[in-house]
C-alpha positions as CSV (number, residue, x, y, z in Angstrom):
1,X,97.0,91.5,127.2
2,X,96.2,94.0,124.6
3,X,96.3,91.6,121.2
4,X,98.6,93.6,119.6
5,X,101.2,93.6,122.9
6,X,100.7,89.6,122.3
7,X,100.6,89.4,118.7
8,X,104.2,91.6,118.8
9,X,105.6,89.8,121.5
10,X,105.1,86.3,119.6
11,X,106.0,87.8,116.4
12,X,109.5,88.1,117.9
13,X,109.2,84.2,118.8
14,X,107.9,82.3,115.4
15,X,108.1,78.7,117.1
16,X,105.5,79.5,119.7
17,X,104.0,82.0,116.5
18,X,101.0,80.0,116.0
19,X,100.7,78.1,119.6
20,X,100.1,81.9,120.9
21,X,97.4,82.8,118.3
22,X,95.3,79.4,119.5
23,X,95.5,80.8,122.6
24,X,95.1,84.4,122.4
25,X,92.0,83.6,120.1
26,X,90.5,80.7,122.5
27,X,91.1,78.4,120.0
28,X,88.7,80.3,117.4
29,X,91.9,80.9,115.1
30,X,91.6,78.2,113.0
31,X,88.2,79.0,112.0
32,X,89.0,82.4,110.9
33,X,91.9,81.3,108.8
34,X,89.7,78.8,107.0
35,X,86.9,81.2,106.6
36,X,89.1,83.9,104.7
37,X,90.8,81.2,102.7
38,X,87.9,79.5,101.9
39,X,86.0,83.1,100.4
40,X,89.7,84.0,98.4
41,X,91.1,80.5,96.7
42,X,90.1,79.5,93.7
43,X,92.2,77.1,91.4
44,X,94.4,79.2,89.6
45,X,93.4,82.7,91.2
46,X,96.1,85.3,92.2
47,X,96.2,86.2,96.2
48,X,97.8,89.0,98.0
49,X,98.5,88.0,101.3
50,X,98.8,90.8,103.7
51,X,101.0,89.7,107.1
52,X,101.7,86.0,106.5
53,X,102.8,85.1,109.4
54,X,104.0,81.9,109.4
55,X,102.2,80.7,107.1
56,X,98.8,79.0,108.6
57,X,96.6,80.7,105.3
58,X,99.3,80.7,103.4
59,X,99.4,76.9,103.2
60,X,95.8,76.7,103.3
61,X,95.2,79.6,100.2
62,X,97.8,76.6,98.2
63,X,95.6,73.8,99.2
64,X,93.1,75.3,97.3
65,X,95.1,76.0,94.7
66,X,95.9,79.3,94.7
67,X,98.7,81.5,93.6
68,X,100.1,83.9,96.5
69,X,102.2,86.9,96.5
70,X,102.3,86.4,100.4
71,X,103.8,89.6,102.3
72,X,105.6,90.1,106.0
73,X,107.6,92.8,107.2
74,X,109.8,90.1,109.7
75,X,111.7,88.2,107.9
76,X,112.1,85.9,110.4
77,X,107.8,84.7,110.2
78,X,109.2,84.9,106.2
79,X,111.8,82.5,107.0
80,X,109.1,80.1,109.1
81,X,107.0,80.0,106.5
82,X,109.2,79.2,103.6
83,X,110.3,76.3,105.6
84,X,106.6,75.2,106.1
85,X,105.8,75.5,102.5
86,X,108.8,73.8,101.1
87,X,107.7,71.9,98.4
88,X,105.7,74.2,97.4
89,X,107.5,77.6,96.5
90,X,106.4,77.1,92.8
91,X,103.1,78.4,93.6
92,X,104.4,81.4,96.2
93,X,106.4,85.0,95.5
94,X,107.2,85.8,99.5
95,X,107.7,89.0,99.5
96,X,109.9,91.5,103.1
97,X,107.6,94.3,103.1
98,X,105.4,96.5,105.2
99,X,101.7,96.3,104.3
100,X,101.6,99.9,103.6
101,X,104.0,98.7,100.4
102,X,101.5,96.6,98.7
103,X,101.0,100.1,96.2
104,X,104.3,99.0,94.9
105,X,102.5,96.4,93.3
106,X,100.3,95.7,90.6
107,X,97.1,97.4,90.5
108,X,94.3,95.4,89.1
109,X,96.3,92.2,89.0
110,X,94.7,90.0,92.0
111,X,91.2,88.3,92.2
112,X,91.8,88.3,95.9
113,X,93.5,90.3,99.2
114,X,93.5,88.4,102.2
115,X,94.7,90.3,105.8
116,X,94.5,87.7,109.0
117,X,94.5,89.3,112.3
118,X,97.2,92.2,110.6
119,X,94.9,94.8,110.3
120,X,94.5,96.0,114.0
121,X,98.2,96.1,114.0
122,X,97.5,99.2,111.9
123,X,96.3,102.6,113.3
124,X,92.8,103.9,111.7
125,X,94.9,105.8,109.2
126,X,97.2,102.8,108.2
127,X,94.2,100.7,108.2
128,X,92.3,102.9,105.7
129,X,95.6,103.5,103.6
130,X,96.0,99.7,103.3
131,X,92.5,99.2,102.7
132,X,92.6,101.4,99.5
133,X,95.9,100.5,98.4
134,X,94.0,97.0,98.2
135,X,90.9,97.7,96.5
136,X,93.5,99.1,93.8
137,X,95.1,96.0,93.9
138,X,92.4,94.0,93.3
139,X,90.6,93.3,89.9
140,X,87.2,94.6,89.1
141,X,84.9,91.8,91.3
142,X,87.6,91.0,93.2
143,X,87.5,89.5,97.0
144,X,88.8,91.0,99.7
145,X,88.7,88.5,103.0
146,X,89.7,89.7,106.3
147,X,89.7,88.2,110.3
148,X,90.3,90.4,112.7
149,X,89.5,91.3,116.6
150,X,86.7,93.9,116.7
151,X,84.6,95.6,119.2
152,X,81.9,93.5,120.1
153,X,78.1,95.2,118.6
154,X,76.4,94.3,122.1
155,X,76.7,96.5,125.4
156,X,76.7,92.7,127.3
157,X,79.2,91.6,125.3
158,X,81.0,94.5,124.9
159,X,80.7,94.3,128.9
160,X,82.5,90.7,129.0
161,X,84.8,91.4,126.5
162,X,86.0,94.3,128.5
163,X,86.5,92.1,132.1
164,X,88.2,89.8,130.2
165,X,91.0,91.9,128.2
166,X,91.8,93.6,131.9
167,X,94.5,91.5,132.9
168,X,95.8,91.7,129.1
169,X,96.1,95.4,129.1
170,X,98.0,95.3,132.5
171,X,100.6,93.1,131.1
172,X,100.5,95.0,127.7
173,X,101.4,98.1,129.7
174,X,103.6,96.4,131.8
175,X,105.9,94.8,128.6
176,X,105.4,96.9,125.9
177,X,104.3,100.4,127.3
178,X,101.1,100.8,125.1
179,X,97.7,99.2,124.6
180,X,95.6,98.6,121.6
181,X,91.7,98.6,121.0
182,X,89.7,96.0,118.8
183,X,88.3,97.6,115.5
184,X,85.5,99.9,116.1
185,X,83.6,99.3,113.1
186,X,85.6,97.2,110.4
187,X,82.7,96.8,108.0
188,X,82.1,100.6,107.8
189,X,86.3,100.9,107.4
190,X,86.0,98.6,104.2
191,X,82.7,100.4,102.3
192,X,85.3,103.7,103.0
193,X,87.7,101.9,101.3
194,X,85.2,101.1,98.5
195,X,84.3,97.6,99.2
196,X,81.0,96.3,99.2
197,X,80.7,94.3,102.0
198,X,79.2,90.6,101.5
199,X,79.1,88.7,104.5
200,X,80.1,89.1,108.0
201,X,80.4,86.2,111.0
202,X,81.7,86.6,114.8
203,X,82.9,84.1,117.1
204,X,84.1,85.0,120.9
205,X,81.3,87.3,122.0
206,X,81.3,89.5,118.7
207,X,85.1,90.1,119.3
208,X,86.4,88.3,116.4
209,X,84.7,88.9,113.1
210,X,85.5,87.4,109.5
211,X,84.3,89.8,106.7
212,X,84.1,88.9,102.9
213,X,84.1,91.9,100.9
214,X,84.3,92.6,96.7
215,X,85.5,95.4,94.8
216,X,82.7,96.5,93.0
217,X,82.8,95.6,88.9
């Protein structure tokens, strides 16, 4: 299936939210949600969370001792993830929102953005809205850490990839009546934005890709 047609399809089912994601993501998920929390949390540093989901970097942004302004337009992920993160809503502003909202907020008043698997959700021109509404958001030298599927760089993988995502796109046709497409190029997306682009890793045949980026000082 196309990820988005999964990704809205398990959106409208939170229990099996995260169950899905392993799946859809060959288990490579959990990797990608410690490698963006990992390059945003500090102790004591403010994080945007774009599309929390239910909550998987949420939780592990707090465990690092962040503070998140975490963001999701269905408030029923919302709900899942306020019940995950209890005991810990001291440390968390959950906000109902679109991601094209975040330039409600703030400008200048985050040391980090984080966006997991949200941003091919987006259209190109979404994307790139979001993308600078961020950079705004962030502080001068601020992080911006992202996971996403992308096209792979390699015609054989790109080859593989393709064979693979087949059956996908049938059923994403079949349930939803559309089909997405991986990222083209996310790296060259965030130096539109502004962001200079710090380190980039791949897992899945170069079809999922964490990138680290900073708004430059």
């Amino acid at each position: 299936m196309s990820s988005l047609a999964l990704m809205r399809l398990l959106e409208s089912t939170p229990d099996r939210y995260d169950a899905g994601m392993r799946a859809l993501t060959l288990g490579r998920v959990r990797e990608l949600r410690e490698a963006v929390a990992e390059a945003a949390a500090q102790p004591g540093a403010q994080v945007l969370e774009i599309g929390c989901g239910t909550g998987s970097v949420t939780e592990r942004l707090l465990a690092r001792g962040a503070r998140v302004t975490a963001l999701d337009q269905n408030p029923e992920m919302l709900e899942r993830s306020r019940e995950r993160l209890a005991g810990r809503t001291g440390a968390v502003e959950w906000l109902e929102r679109t991601a094209s909202e975040i330039d409600a907020l703030p400008e200048a008043a985050y040391d980090a953005v984080v966006a997991s698997l949200s941003l091919s959700e987006m259209s190109a021109g979404e994307r790139a809205f979001v993308l600078r509404a961020a950079a705004r958001r962030l502080r001068p030298g601020g992080v911006l850490a992202v996971c996403d599927e992308v096209r792979p760089r390699r015609a054989p993988q790109r080859l593989l990839h393709g064979l693979l995502r087949v059956p996908q796109v049938l059923l994403a046709w079949l349930v939803v009546g559309s089909v997405s497409s991986p990222i083209p190029d996310l790296a060259a997306e965030l130096r539109s934005a502004g962001f200079s682009v710090r380190a980039e890793r791949r897992w899945l045949w170069g079809s999922l890709a964490a990138l680290i980026a900073e708004r430059p000082a």
